[in-house]
N, C-alpha and C positions, 0 to 999 in steps of 0.2 A: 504493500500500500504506500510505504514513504517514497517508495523508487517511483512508485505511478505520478504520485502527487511532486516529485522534483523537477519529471520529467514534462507534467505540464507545467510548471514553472518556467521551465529554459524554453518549452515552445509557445507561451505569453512574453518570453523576453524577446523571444526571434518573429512573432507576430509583430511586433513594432516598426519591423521593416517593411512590411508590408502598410503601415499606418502613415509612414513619412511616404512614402511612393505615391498611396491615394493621395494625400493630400499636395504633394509636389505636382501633379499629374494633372488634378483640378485649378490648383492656381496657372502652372506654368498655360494652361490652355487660354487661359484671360491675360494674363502677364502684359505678354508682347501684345495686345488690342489696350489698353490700362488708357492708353494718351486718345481712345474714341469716346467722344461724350456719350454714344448710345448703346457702346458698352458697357461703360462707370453707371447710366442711369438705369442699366437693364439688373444693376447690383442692391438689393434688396438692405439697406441699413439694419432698416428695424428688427428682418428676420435675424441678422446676422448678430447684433446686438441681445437679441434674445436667445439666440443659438448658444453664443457664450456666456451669459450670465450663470445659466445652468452648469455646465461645463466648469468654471470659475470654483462652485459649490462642492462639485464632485470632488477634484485637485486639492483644493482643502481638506474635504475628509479622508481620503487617499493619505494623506501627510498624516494626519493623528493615524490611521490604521496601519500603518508603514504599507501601504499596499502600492510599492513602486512602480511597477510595470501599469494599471489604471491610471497613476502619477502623470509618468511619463506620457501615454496616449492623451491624457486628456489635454496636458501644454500643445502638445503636437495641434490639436483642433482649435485650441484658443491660439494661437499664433494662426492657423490657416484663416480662421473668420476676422483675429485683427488687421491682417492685408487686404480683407473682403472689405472690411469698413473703410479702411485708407482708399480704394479702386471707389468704390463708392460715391465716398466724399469727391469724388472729380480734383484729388491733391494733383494728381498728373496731368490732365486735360489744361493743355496750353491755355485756354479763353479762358479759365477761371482760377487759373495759377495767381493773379493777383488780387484773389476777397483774400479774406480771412477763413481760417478754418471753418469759427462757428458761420458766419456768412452763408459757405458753402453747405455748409450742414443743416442749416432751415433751408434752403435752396430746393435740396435732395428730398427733405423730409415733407415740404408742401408738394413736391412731384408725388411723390410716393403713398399720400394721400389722397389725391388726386383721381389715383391708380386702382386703390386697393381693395375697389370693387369689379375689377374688369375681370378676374377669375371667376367669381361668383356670377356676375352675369352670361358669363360664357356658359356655365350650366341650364341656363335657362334659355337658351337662342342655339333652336337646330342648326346641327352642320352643314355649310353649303348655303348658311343661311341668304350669301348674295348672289348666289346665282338665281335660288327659289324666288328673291324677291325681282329679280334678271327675266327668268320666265315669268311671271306676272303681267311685269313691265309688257314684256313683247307680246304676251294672250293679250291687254288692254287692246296693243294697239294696233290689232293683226284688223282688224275694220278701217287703218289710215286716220281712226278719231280717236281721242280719250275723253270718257265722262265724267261728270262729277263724283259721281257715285265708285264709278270702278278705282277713282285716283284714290278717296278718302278710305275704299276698302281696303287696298294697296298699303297705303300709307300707316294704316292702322298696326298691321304687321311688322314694318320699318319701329315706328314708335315704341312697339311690345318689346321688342330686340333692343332698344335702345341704338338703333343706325341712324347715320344722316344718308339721305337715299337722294342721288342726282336724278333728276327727273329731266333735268337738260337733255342730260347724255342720251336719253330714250325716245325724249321727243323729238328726235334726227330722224326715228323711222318711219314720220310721215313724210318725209322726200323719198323713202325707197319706191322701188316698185312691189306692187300687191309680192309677187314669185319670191322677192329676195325678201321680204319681212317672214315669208313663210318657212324658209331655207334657214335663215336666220335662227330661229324659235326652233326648228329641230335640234338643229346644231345645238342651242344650249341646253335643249333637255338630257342631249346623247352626254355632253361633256359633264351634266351635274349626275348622270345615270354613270359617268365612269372613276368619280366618288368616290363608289360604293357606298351610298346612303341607308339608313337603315329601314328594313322594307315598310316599319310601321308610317315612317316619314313619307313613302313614297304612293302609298294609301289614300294617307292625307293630303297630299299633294296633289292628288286627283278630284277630292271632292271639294276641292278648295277651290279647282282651274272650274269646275261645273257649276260653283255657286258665284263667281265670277261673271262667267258666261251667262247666266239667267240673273245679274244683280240689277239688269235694265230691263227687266221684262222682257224681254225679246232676245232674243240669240240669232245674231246676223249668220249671213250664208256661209263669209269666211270663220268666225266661229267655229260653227260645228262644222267645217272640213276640218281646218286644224284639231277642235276637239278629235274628233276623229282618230286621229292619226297618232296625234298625242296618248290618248287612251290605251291606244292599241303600246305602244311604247315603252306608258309606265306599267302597263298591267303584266307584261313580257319580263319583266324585273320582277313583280310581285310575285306573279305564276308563271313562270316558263311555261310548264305545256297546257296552261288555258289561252295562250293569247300567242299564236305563230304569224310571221310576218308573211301574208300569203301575193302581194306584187310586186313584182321586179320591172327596174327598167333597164334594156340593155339596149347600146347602140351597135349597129351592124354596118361596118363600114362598106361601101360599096365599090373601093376601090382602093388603089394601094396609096395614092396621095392623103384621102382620108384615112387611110391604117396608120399612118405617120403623124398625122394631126391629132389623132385619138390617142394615140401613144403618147407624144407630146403630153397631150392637157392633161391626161389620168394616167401619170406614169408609176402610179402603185396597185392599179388595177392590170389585172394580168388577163389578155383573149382567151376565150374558152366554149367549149360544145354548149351550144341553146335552142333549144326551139328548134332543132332538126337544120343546123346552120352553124355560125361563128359570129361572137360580138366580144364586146366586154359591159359586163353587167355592171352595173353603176349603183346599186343599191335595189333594197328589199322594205317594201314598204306595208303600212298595216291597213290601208284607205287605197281604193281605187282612183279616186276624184284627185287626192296627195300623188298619187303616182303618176297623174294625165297630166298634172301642173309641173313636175320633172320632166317627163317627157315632151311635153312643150317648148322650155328651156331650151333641151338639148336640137330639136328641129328646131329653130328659132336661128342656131349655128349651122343651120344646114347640113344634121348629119341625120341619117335613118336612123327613127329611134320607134323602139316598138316594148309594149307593156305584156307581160306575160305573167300569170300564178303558175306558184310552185307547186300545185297539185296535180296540175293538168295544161303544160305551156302550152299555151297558144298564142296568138297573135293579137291585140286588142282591138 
C-alpha cells in the first residue's frame, strides 16, 4: 500500500508537466495576436478574475496541508489567468498603450457588460437564424411587392432574436426579374438546408412560409408556385422518402458548338444517358410549373431544353 500510495505521488509530481504544457499551449496561442484589440476584447476579465480568486483559496490551503504538488498546479493556473487579465486589459494594444491601467480597465469592463448577454440570447435564437429571416425576406417578395403586414410579420421574428435586419439589402429584388427572385429563394433554402438545421426547425419553417403566404388573405400565383417547390424541399429534409424530387431539367445540345457552350456554362455538371438521348441534366425539381420556369431560362439562351420525371422520362 505505501509503494502504491508513493508511487502516485511521483506520478502527481510528473502530472505537472503536463499542467505547465496546457497552460503554455493556451497562452502561447493568444500571445503573439496580444497587440489585436479584438483579441484582448475577445479576453473575458471578469471570468478570468473569478477563475483565480478560487484558485488563490485553494494555494493557501495546499500550504497549511503541505499538499505540494495541488500547490504547485494551482500557481501554474493563477499565473496563466494573470496574463489573461494583462491581454485583456489591452496593456499591449498600441491605441491604448497611453490610458492608464484603471482607464483601460473600466474600458474593458463596460464592453464586457455590454456583452454578457449575447450567450444567453444565443440560446434562444434558432441556428441559421439569418438566412431563415433571408428566406422570408425573399417569400415577401417573390410577388415584386412587400406589405405591410408580411414586413411587420417578418420583423417581429428579427425583434424576438434581438437582430437588426437590413430591409435595404432585400428591397433590390424588386428590380430583379420574376425567374431570378425565384432562382434566388431556392438557392437560399438549399444553402440554409446545407446547415444541417434541426428537423424540428425545419417543420417550423414550413408553416411559418404558409402563414406568410395567406397573412394577406390571398396567396398570389407566384406564391404558391414557389410554395410549391419550397415545400417539396423542406419536407425532403424532414422525410426523405415522403417527398422525392420527381422533374428534371436537362438540356440537349444539338450540336457540337452548343456541347462547348454547355460545357462552358455548367462545367461541374457532367453529359449523361436521358430520355432515350444525351444532355446534361441541370437539376431535379419538386413542382412542375418551378421546372417550366428553368426550363425557360435555359431556351431563352437558345439551347434545347426539355423537362422530364424520374418515374417515367418523357419529354414535356
Amino acid at each position: 500500500m505505501e509503494f502504491f500510495k508513493s508511487f502516485i505521488g511521483i506520478m502527481a509530481y510528473a502530472s505537472l508537466g503536463f499542467t505547465v504544457a496546457a497552460a503554455y499551449l493556451k497562452i502561447n496561442k493568444i500571445w503573439k495576436r496580444k497587440h489585436n484589440a479584438e483579441v484582448a476584447d475577445s479576453v473575458s476579465i471578469v471570468g478570468n478574475v473569478i477563475y483565480v480568486i478560487p484558485l488563490s483559496f485553494f494555494a493557501l490551503n495546499y500550504i497549511f496541508i503541505a499538499h505540494w504538488q495541488g500547490l504547485i498546479d494551482s500557481v501554474i493556473w493563477i499565473a496563466s489567468g494573470i496574463v489573461y487579465i494583462l491581454i485583456g486589459s489591452r496593456l499591449w494594444v498600441q491605441s491604448h498603450r497611453h490610458k492608464t491601467f484603471w482607464t483601460r480597465l473600466k474600458e474593458v469592463l463596460k464592453l464586457e457588460r455590454s456583452e454578457v448577454g449575447d450567450l444567453a440570447t444565443s440560446f434562444f435564437r434558432p441556428s441559421g437564424s439569418n438566412i431563415i429571416l433571408s428566406i422570408l425576406a425573399h417569400f415577401a417578395y417573390i410577388d415584386r411587392k412587400l406589405t405591410v403586414r408580411e414586413k411587420d410579420f417578418i420583423q417581429s421574428f428579427a425583434d424576438t432574436w434581438h437582430m437588426n435586419f437590413d430591409w435595404t439589402e432585400h428591397s433590390r429584388l424588386v428590380a430583379d426579374h420574376q425567374p431570378a427572385i425565384f432562382f434566388k429563394m431556392h438557392k437560399k433554402v438549399e444553402h440554409y438546408l446545407d446547415t444541417s438545421p434541426p428537423v424540428k426547425q425545419v417543420s417550423q419553417l414550413i408553416d411559418v412560409l404558409h402563414v406568410l403566404a395567406n397573412i394577406d388573405e390571398s396567396v398570389s400565383a407566384q406564391e404558391k408556385l414557389i410554395l410549391e417547390e419550397i415545400d417539396g424541399l423542406l419536407l425532403s429534409y424532414v422525410n426523405a422518402s415522403d417527398a422525392q424530387a420527381r422533374f428534371a431539367v436537362v438540356i440537349a445540345p444539338q450540336n457540337k458548338k452548343q456541347d462547348s457552350a454547355i460545357a462552358a456554362l455548367l462545367p461541374d455538371i457532367e453529359k449523361s444517358e436521358v430520355a432515350g438521348g444525351s444532355g446534361y441534366m441541370i437539376g431535379s425539381y419538386y413542382s412542375k410549373d418551378y421546372a417550366g420556369i428553368i426550363c425557360d431560362q435555359y431556351r431563352a439562351l437558345g439551347f434545347f431544353t426539355i423537362e422530364i420525371t424520374h418515374d417515367s422520362p418523357e419529354i414535356a
